[in-house]
C-alpha positions in Angstrom: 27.1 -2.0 -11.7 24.1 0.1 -12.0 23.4 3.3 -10.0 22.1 2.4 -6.7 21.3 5.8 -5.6 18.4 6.4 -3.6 15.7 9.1 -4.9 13.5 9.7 -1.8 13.5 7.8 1.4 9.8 7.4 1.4 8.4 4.8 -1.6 6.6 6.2 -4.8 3.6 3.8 -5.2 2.3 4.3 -8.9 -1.0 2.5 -10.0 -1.0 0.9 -13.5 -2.8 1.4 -16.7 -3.5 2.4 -19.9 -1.1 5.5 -19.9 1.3 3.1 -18.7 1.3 0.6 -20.9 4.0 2.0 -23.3 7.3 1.0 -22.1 8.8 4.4 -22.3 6.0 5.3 -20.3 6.8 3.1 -17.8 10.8 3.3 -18.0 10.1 7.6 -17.6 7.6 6.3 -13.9 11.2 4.5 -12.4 13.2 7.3 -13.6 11.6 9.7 -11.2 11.4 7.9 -8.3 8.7 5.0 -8.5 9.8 2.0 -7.2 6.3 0.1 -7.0 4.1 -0.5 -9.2 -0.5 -1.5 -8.4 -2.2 -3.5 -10.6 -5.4 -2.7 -10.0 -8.2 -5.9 -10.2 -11.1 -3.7 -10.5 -10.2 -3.1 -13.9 -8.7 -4.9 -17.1 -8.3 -8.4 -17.5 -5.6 -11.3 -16.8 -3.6 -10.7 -20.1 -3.6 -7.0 -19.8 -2.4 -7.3 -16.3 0.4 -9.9 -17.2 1.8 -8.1 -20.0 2.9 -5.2 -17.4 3.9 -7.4 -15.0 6.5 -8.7 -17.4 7.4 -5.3 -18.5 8.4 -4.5 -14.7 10.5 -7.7 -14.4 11.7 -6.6 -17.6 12.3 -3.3 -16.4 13.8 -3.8 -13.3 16.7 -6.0 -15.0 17.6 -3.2 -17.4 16.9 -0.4 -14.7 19.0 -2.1 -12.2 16.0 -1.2 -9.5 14.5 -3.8 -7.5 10.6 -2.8 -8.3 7.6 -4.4 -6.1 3.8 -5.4 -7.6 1.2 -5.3 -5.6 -2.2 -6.7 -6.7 -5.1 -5.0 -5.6 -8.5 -7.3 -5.2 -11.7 -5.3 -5.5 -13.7 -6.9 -2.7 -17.4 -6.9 -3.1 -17.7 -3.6 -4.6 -21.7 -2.7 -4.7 -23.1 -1.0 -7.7 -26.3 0.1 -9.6 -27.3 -1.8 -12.0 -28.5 -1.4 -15.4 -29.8 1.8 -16.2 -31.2 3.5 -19.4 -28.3 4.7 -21.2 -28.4 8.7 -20.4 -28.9 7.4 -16.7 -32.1 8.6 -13.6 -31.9 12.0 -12.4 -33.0 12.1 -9.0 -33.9 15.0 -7.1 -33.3 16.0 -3.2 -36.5 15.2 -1.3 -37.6 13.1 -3.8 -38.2 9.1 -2.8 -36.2 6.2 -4.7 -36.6 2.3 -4.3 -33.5 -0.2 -4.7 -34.5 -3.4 -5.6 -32.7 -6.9 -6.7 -30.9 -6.8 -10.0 -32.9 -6.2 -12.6 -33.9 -3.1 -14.7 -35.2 -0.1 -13.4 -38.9 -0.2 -13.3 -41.4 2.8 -13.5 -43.7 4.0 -10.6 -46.5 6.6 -9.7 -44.9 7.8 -6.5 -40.3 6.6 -6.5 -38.4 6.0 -9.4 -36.9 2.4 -9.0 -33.1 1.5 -9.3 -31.9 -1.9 -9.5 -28.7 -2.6 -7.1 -26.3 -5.8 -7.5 -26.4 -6.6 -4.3 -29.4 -8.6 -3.1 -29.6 -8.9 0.5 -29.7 -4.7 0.4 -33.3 -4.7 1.2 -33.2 -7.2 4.5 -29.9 -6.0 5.5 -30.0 -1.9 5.5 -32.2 -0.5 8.3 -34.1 2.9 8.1 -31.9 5.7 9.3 -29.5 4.4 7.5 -27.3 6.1 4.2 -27.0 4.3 1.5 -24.6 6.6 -1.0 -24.0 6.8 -5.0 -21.5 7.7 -6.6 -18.8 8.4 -3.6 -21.3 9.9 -1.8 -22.0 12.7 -4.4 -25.5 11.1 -4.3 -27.3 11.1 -0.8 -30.4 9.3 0.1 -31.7 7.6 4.0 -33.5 4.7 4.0 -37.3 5.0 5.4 -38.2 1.7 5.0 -39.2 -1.2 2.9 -42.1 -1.4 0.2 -44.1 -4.3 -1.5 -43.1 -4.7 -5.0 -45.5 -7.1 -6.2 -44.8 -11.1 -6.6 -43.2 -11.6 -3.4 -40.6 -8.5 -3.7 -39.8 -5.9 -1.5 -37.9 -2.8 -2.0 -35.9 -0.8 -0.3 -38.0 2.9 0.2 -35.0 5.6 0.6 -35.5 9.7 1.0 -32.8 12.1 -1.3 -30.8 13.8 0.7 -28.1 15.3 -2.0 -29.5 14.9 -5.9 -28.1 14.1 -9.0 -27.5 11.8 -12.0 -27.4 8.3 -11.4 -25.8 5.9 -14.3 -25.0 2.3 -14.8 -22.5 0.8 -12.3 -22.0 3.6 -10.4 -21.0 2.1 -6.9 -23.4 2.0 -3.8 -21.6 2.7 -0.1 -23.5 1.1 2.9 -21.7 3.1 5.9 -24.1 2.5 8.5 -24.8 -1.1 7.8 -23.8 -4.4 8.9 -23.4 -6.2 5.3 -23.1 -10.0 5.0 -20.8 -9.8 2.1 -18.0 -12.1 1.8 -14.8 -9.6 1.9 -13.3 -11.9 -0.9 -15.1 -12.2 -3.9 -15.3 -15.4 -6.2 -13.5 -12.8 -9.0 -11.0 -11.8 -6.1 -10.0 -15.8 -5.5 -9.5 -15.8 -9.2 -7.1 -13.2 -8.8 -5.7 -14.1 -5.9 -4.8 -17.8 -7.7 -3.2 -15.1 -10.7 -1.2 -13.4 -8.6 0.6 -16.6 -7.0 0.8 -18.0 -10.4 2.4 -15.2 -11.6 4.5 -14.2 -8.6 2.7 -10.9 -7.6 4.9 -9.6 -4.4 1.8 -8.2 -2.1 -2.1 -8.2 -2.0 -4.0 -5.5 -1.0 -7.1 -6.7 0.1 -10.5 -4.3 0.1 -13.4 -3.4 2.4 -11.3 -4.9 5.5 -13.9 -5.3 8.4 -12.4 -6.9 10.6 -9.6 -9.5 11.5 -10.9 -12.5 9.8 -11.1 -11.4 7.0 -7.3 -10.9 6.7 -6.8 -14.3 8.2 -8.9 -15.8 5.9 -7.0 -14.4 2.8 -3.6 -15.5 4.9 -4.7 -18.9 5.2 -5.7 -19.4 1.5 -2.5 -18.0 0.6 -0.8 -20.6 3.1 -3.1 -23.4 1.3 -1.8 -22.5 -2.2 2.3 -21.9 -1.5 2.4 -24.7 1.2 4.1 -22.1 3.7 3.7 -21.0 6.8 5.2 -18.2 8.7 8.2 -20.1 10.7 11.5 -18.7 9.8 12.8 -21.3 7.2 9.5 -20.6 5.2 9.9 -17.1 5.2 13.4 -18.0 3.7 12.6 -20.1 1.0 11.0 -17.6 -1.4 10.3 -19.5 -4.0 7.4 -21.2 -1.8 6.6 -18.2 0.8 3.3 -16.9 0.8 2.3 -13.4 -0.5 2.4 -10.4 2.1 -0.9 -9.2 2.2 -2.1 -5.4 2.5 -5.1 -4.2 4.4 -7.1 -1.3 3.0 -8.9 0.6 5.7 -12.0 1.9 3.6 -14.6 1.2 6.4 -15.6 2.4 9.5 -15.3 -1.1 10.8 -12.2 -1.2 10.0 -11.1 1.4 11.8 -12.9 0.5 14.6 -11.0 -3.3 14.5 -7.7 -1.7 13.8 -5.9 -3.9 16.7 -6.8 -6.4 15.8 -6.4 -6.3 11.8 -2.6 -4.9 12.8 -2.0 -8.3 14.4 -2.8 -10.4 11.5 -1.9 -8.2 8.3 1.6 -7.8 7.0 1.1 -4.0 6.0 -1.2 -1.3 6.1 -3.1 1.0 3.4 -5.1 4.1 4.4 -7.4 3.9 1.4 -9.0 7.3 1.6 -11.5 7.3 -1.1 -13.7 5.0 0.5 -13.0 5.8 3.8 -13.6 9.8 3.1 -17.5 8.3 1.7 -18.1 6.2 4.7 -17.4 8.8 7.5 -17.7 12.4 7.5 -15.1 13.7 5.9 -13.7 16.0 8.6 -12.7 13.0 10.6 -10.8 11.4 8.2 -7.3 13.7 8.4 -7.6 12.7 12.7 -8.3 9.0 11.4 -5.4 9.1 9.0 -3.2 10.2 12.4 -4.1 7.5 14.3 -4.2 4.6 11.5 -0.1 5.4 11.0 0.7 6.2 14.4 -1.1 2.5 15.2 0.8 1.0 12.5 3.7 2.1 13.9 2.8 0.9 17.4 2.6 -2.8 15.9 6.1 -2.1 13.5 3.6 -2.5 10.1 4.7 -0.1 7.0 1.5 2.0 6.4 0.5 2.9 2.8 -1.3 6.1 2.3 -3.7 6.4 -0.7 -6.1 8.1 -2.8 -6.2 11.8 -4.5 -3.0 12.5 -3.5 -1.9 14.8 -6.9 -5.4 13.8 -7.8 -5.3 17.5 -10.3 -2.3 16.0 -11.8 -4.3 13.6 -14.0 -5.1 16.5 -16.2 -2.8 18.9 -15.3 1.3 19.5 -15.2 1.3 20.7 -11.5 -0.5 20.4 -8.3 -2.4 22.2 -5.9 -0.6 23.8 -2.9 -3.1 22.0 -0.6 -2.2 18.4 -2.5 1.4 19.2 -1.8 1.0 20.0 1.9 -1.4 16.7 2.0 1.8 14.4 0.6 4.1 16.4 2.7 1.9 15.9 6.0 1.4 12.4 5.2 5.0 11.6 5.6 5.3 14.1 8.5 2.5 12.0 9.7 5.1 8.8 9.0 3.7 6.9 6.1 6.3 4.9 4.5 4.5 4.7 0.8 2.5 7.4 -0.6 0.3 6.1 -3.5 -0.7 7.4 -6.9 -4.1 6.2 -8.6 -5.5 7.6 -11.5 -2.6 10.1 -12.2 -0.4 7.4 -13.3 -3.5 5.0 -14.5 -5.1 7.2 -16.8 -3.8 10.8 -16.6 -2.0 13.2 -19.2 1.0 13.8 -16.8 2.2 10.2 -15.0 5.9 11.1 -15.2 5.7 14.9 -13.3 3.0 13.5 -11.2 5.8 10.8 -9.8 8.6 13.5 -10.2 6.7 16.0 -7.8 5.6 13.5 -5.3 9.4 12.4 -5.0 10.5 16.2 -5.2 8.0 17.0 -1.8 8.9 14.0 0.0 12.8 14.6 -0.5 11.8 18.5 1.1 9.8 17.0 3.9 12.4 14.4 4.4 15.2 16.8 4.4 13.4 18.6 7.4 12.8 15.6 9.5 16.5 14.4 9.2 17.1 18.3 10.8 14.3 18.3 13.4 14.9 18.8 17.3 12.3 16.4 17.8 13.9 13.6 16.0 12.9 10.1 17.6 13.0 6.6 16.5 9.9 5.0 15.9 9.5 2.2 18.6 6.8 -0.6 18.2 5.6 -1.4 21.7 4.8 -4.9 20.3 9.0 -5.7 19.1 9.6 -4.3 22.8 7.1 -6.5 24.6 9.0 -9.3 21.8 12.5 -8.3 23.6 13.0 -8.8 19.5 17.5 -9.0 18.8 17.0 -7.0 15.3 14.9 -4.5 17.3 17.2 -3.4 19.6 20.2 -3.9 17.3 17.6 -1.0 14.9 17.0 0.7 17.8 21.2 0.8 18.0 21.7 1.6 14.6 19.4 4.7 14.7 21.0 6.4 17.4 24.7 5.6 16.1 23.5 7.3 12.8 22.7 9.9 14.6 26.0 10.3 17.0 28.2 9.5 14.8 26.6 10.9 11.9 26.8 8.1 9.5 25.6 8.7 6.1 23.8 4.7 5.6 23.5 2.6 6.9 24.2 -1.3 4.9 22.5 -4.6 6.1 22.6 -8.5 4.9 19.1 -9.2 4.7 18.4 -12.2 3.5 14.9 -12.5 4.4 14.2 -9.1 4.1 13.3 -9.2 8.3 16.5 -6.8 9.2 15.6 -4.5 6.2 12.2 -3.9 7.3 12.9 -3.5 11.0 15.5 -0.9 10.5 13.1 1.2 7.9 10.3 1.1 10.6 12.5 2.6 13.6 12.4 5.7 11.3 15.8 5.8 9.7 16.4 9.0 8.4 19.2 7.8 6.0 19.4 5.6 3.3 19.4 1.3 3.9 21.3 -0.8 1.6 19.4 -4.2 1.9 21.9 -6.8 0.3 20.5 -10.1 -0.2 20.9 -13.1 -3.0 16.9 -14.1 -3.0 15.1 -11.9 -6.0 11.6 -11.9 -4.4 13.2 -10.3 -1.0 14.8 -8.2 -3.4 11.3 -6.7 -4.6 9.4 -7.0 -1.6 11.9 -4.8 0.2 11.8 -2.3 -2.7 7.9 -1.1 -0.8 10.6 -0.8 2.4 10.5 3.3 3.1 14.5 4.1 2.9 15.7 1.1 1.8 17.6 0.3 -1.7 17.8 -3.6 -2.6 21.0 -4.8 -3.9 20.6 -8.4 -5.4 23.8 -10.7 -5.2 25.0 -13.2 -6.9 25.9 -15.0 -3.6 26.7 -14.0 -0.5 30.2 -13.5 1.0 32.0 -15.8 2.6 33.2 -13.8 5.7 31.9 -10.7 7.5 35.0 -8.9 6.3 34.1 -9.4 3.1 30.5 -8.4 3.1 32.8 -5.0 4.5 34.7 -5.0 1.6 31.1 -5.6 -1.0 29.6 -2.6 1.1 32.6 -0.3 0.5 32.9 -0.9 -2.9 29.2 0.2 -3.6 28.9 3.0 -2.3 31.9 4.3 -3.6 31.7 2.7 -7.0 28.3 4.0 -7.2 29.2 7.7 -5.4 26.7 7.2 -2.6 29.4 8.6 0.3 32.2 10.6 0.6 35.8 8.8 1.7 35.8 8.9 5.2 32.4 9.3 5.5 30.6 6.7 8.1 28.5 3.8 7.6 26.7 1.8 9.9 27.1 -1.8 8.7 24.8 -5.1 10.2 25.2 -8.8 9.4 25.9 -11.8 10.9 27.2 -15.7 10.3 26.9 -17.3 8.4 26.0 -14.4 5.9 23.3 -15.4 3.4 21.1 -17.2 6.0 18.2 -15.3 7.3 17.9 -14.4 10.8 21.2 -14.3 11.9 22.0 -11.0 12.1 23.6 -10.0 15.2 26.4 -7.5 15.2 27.0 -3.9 14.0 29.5 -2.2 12.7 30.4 1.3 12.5 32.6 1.2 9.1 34.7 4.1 7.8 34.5 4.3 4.0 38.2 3.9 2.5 39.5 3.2 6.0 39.0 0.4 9.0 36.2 -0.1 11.1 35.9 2.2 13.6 34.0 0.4 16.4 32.0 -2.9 16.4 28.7 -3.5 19.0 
């Protein structure tokens, strides 16, 4: 049986490519601590991104570690288009034109830049920013100009200067953009990823609600499930969690009602930190976990993280007080981009993030202020697994149980007991191997994939037992909190805890 053991509590998230494509690579990423792995749409094609998926199912067999994929769509990503080859400088207080897709164009008085995105010119209003380059490039719009032939332009003042090359992407912040949020590229992706049995999607530039909804009911379309409890059981069929990246004001400003229709949260920084001023984006971190909580969703928090790490072997002290204060904060994932993707040092990038969050976690499990996390929409539910979690945490607590062990089948119980804020390790048990992965993005919880379940609850006892001390998890006598139900190996029958003494008899049962 392979080592269980869990590294930290909250999830590594490690973004995919070409310094990962070596399978020592990879294998070195899930020996420090990574237990989910991005493919990232924006870049590389089908085949590239198939032959790592396989290597993580591959991976995960030998490893013994239930790993999750997640499969990030690039939404419609707005970018300049062709340019000469060494690019347009433009200089602050200088004027520009965007116009339709085509190559830039000489004039007496603004040097003209050709934009993908066609409607720019009816849909951005003057006063508003239009951005290049992540904002390192700053210009306002004034107004629109005659091109010639029936064309207008797009007349825009420089703010901030600088070199502008092909494809460099264009940020809209202050407009109301008639994009679709999903892409024809991103429904070929989408159609990939069920194919290929991807176990989230993140999905990009989230506006509002419907846009979610209308990725969940695509998804619905293709797996022919729904969300009723028998469909979230049979995995083979049930449809892909999806992930909403906050990147846009919008967003932000719809968060209540995105919460309600996503399955998870990501707090995409990179974007969001272009769109808004920057100094409100740590305050808007804060509230985008603590609302996240409020609805019981795991929150994802991404972007320039150990963003030095790509070329160097260690960090800056403020990126390790930004990971720390992102789990203080409570996210339940903390994400790595391009140090894993590209960089020099993917391996001690992963093995610090997991060395800070074990330190922060360490604190937390010691702090006076120690609280579980309660969602105010399970309460209003009068939800049975939430007030047996809400249970569990405080008997961990009392009693001072070391982990806490639950049958989840459907990977339901698993996640509700990692949202109240467990400060010890789960073991989710279950015999389904897409739960399996899915629950591996779960903060604090360890999948265990069966061969079958059981047949009695004193014999799921006996399974739990036998890990932990097989694998040197606990300490005989040590306590365990222990959840299941009957019949075990059917979802959403959990309904009784156990507080289980290891090497020795139950203790008490609630």
């Amino acid at each position: 049986m392979p080592n269980h053991a869990p590294t930290s509590l909250t999830k590594i998230l490690a973004t995919l490519g070409p310094a990962t494509d070596k399978e020592k690579a990879l294998r070195r990423l899930i020996e420090d601590g990574a237990r989910a792995f991005r493919l990232n749409f924006s870049h590389g094609d089908f085949d590239s991104h198939r032959k790592r998926l396989e290597m993580i199912r591959r991976l995960s067999k030998e490893t013994g570690h239930a790993l999750a994929v997640i499969g990030d769509l690039q939404g419609p990503k707005i970018r300049v288009g062709k340019l000469p080859e060494e690019g347009v400088l433009i200089e602050a207080g200088a004027e520009i034109i965007f116009r339709k897709n085509t190559d830039a164009l000489a004039n007496d008085d603004a040097k003209i830049l050709p934009c993908t995105y066609a409607p720019l010119v009816e849909e951005v209003q003057a006063g508003h920013r239009v951005l290049i380059n992540d904002g390192a490039i700053r210009t306002l719009a004034i107004g629109t100009v005659d091109l010639g032939d029936g064309e207008r332009g797009l007349r825009c003042t420089v703010t901030v200067g600088g070199l502008v090359t092909t494809g460099k992407g264009v940020n809209l912040p202050d407009s109301d953009i008639s994009a679709p949020a999903i892409t024809e590229r991103d429904w070929e992706c989408v159609e990939w990823a069920v194919e290929h049995g991807v176990d989230y999607l993140a999905l990009s530039f989230v506006r509002d609600a419907e846009d979610v909804q209308l990725l969940q009911r695509r998804l619905t379309e293709m797996t022919g499930s729904d969300d009723s409890e028998h469909n979230r059981c049979n995995t083979a069929s049930a449809k892909i969690p999806v992930i909403a990246k906050i990147e846009k004001p919008q967003a932000v400003e719809n968060i209540d009602s995105i919460l309600e229709a996503t399955d998870m949260l990501m707090v995409a920084r990179g974007d969001l930190g272009v769109e808004m001023d920057l100094a409100h984006v740590p305050a808007t971190q804060k509230m985008l976990i603590a609302r996240a909580h409020a609805y019981g969703k795991p929150v994802i928090v991404a972007t320039q993280m150990l963003e030095s790490m790509i070329k160097s072997p260690s960090p800056t002290r403020a990126e390790v007080s930004d990971v720390a204060n992102a789990i203080y904060d409570g996210a339940d994932i903390v994400m790595l981009s391009g140090e894993t993707a590209v960089g020099d040092h993917g391996d001690l990038a992963v093995d610090t993030m997991r060395r800070i969050a074990i330190e922060t976690e360490r604190s937390l499990l010691h702090s006076p202020l120690r609280q579980p996390r309660i969602s105010s929409k399970l309460v209003e539910s009068r939800n049975r697994l939430s007030a047996l979690a809400h249970g569990a945490f405080h008997i961990v607590h009392d009693a001072d149980a070391k982990i806490v062990a639950v049958w989840s089948e459907s990977g339901d119980a698993a996640q509700l007991l990692s949202q109240i804020g467990m400060r010890v390790a789960i073991l989710a048990f279950t015999t389904e191997p897409r739960v399996a992965s899915r629950m591996a993005l779960f903060a604090g919880v360890t999948p265990i994939l069966c061969d079958a379940a059981p047949e009695h609850r004193s014999g799921f006892d006996l399974l739990v037992d036998s890990h932990i001390v097989f694998n040197g998890l606990c300490e005989p006598g040590d306590r365990v909190v222990v959840l299941a139900g009957k019949p075990l190996g059917r979802a959403g029958v959990v309904n009784s805890m156990t507080l289980h003494t290891i090497g020795g008899e139950d203790y008490c049962e609630a």
